[in-house]
C-alpha positions as CSV (number, residue, x, y, z in Angstrom):
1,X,88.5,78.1,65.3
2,X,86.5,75.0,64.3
3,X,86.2,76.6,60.1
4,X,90.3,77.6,60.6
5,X,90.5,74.2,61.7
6,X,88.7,72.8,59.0
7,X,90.6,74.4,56.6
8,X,94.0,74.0,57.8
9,X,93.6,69.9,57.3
10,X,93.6,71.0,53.5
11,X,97.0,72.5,53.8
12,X,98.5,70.4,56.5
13,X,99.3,66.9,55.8
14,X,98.1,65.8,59.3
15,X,100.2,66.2,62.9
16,X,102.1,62.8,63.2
17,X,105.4,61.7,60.7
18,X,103.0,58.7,60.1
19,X,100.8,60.8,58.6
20,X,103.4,62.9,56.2
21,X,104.7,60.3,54.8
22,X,101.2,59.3,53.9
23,X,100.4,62.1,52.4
24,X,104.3,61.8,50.5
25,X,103.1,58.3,49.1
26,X,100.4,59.6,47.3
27,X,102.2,62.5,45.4
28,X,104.6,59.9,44.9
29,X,102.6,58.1,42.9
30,X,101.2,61.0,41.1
31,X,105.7,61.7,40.0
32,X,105.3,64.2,42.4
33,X,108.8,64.5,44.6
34,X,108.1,66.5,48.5
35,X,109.9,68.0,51.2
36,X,108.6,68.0,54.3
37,X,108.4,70.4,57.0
38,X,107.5,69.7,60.5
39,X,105.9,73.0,61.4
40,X,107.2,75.0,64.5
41,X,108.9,78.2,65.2
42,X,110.5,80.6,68.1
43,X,111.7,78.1,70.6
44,X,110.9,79.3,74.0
45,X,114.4,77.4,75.8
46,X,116.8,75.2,74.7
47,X,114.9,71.3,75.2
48,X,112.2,72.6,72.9
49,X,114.8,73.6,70.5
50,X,116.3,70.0,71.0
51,X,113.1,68.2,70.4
52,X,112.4,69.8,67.5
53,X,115.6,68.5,66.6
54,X,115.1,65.0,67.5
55,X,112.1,65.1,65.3
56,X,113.3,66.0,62.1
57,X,115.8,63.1,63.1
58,X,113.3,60.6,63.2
59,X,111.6,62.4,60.0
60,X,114.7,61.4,58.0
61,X,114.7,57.5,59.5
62,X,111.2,57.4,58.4
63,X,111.9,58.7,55.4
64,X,114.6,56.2,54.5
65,X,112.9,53.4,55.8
66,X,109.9,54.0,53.7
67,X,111.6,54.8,50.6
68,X,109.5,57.8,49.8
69,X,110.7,60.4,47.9
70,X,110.8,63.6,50.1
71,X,113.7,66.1,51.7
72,X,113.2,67.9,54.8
73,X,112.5,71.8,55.6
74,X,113.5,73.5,58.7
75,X,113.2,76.8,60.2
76,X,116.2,78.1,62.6
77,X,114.3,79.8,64.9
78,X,112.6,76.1,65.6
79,X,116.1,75.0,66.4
80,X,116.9,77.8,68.6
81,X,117.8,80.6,66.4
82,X,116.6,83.1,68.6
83,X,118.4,81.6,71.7
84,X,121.7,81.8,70.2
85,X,123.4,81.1,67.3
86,X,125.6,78.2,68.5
87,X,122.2,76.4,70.0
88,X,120.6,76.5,66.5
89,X,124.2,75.3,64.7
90,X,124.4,72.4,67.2
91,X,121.0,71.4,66.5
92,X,121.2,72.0,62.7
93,X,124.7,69.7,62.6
94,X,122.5,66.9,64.1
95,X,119.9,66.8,61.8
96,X,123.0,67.5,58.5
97,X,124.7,64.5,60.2
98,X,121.5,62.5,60.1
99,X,120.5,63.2,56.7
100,X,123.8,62.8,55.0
101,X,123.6,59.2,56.9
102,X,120.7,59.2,54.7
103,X,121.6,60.5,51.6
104,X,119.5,62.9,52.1
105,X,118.9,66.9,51.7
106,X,118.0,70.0,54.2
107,X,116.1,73.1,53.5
108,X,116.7,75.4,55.8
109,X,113.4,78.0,55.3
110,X,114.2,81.8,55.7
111,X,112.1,83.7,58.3
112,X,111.6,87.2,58.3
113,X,114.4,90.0,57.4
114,X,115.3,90.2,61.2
115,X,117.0,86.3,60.7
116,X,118.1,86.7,56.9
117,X,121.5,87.3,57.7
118,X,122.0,85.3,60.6
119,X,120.6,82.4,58.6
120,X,122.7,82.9,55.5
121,X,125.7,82.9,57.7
122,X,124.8,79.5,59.4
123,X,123.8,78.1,55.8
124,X,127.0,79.0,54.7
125,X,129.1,77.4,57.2
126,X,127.5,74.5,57.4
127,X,127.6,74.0,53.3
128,X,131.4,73.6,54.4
129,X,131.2,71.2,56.8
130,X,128.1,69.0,55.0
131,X,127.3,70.2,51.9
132,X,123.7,68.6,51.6
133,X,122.3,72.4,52.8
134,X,120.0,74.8,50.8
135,X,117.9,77.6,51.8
136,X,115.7,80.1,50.8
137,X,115.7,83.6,49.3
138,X,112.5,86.0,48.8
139,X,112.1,87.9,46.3
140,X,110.2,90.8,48.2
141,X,113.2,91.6,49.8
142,X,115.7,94.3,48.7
143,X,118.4,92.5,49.3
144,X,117.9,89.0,47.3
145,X,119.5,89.9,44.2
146,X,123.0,90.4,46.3
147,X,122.3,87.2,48.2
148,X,121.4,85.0,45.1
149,X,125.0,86.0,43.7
150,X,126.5,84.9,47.0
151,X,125.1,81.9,47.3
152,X,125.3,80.5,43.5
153,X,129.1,81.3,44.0
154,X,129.3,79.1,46.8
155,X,127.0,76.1,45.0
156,X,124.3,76.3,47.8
157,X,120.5,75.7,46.3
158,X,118.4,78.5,46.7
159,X,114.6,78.1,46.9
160,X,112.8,81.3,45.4
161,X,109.8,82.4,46.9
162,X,107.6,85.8,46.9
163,X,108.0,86.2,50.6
164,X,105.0,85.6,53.2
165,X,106.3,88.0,56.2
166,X,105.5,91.9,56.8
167,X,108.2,94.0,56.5
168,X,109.2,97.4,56.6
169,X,109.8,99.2,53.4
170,X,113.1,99.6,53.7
171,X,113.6,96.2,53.2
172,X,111.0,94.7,51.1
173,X,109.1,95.7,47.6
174,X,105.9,97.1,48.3
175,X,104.2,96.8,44.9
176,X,103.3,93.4,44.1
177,X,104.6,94.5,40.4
178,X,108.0,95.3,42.0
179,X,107.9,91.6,43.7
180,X,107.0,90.2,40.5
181,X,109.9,91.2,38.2
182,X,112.5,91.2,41.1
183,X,111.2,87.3,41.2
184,X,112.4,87.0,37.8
185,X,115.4,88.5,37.4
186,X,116.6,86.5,40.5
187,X,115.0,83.5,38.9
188,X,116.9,84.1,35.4
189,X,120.0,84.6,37.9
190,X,119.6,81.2,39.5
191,X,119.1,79.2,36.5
192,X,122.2,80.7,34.4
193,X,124.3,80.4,37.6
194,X,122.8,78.3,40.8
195,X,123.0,74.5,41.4
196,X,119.5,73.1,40.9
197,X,117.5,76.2,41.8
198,X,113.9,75.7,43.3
199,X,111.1,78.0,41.4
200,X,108.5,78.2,44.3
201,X,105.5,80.2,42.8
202,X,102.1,79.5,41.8
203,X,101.8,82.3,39.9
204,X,101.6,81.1,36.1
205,X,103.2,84.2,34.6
206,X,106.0,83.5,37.1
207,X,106.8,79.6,35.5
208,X,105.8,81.0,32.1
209,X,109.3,83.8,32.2
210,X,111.0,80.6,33.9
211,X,109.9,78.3,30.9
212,X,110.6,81.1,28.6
213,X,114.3,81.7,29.9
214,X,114.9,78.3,30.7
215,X,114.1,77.4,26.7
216,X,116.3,80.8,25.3
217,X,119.0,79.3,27.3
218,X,118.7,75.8,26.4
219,X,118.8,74.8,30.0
220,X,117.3,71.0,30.6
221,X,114.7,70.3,32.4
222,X,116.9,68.1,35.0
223,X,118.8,71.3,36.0
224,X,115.9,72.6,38.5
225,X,112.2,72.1,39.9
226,X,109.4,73.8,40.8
227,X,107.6,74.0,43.8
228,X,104.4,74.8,45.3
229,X,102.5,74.5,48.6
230,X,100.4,71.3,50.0
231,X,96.9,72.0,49.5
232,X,97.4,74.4,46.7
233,X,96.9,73.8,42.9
234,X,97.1,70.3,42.9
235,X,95.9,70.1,39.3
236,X,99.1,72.1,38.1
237,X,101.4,70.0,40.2
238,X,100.5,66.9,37.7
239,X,100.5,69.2,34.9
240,X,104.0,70.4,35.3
241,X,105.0,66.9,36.3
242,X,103.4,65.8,32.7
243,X,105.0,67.9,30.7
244,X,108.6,66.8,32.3
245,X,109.2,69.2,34.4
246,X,110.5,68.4,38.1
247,X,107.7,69.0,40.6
248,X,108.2,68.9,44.3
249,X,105.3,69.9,46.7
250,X,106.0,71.6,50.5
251,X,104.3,69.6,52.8
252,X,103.6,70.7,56.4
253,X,102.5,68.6,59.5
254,X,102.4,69.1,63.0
255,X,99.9,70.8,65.7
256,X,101.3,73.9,65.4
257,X,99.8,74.6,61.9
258,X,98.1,77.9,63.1
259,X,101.2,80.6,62.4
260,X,102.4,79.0,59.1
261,X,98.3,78.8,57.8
262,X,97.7,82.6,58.7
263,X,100.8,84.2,57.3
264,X,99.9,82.2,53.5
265,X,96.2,83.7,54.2
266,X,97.4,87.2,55.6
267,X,100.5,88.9,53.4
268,X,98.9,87.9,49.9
269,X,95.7,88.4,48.2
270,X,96.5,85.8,45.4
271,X,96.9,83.2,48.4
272,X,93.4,83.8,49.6
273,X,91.9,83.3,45.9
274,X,93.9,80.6,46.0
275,X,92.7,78.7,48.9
276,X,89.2,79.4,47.6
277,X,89.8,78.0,44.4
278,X,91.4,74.8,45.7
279,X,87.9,74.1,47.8
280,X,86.1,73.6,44.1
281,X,89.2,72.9,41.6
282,X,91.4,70.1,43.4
């Protein structure tokens, strides 16, 4: 546990908001932008679900007060997702309220295929009521061409990822070459039709089709980011930033760093390379 615990201070910007927002200053300065996730998942009853609630509250205050440049990234089953739906949309309201106080943006992350649809609906309806409400899509998933449509017709800002959960075949691409060009033909999808989509890779070939597209089409630069994770290929980071393109790094904090550290280790071999890499690169 000590080594896991040795390497999870690489990927997690520490375990208090003091210490985020930190670790935000420094990208900063670097023209990196951040959104920050304050890890935690599965509520067991409602007061956790609360707290976690209260937190991300006091995230965006401290955010504001410090004039960082960072959003926020939830998960619903933090906020009670799996207690209920009306639990998590209470809590998620709060922290939409607070942020729009703010001028600020939510994230909410997607969790695996058993909560896509529930958290799609609750994205939705909130976008209504708020509108300062993105999510996530995966591209391992089946599914994700249909729901990129959906949501770039309703002007929510989708996130693309490759996915970091096990799931049935049924559901998900099992060949990593199926991921792959599923990721881009979602990706090409997003930047003809999305509001500000997110390119979350760290897979070069990946932001080479998105650089590629994005220059056929003659779509700016200021018309969507990438993103990548804390901890991971912090030399491309600057590199993209550099060259003008919109960088924004996922920053995690919190003690409960164990679940979100194993599934980026566990589900893909690139991750673990990786991780390895980052120990002698930077």
């Amino acid at each position: 546990m000590r080594a896991l615990t040795f390497l999870a201070r690489r990927f997690v910007a520490g375990e208090t908001t003091a210490e985020s927002v930190a670790a935000v200053k420094k990208l900063n300065k670097k023209g990196l932008r951040a959104t920050l996730d304050f890890l935690g998942e599965d509520t067991e009853d409602e007061s956790q679900a609360s707290a976690a609630a209260d937190e991300y509250v006091r995230l965006l205050s401290a955010i504001h007060e410090s004039g960082v440049d960072a959003n926020v990234s939830l998960k619903l089953t933090q906020f009670g997702l799996n207690l209920g739906t009306a639990v998590a949309k209470r809590n998620l309201g709060r922290v939409l309220e607070e942020a729009k106080r703010r001028g600020n943006f939510v994230r909410v992350d997607m969790e695996g295929s058993a909560w896509t649809q529930a958290t799609l609906d609750l994205v939705l309806d909130a976008h209504k009521s708020f509108g300062n409400v993105g999510t996530v899509l995966q591209a391992m998933l089946r599914r994700t061409v249909g729901d990129a449509a959906l949501l770039s017709k309703a002007g929510v800002k989708v996130r693309l990822c490759k996915g970091a959960y096990k799931e049935p075949s049924e559901v998900a691409f099992a060949q990593k070459e199926e991921v792959n060009a599923n990721y881009d033909a979602v990706a090409r999808d997003l930047l003809d039709n999305g509001p500000f989509p997110a390119i979350a890779t760290h897979d070069d070939a990946r932001i080479a089709a998105v650089l590629a597209h994005a220059k056929a089409k003659k779509i700016p630069a200021d018309r969507y980011e990438f993103q990548m994770l804390y901890g991971l290929r912090a030399r491309r980071w600057t590199e993209l930033a550099g060259q003008g393109l919109g960088m924004r790094v996922y920053v995690p904090y919190g003690a409960h760093w164990f679940p979100y550290f194993y599934r980026r280790l566990r589900e893909r071999k690139e991750n673990v390379l990786f991780v390895a890499k980052s120990f002698f690169k930077g």
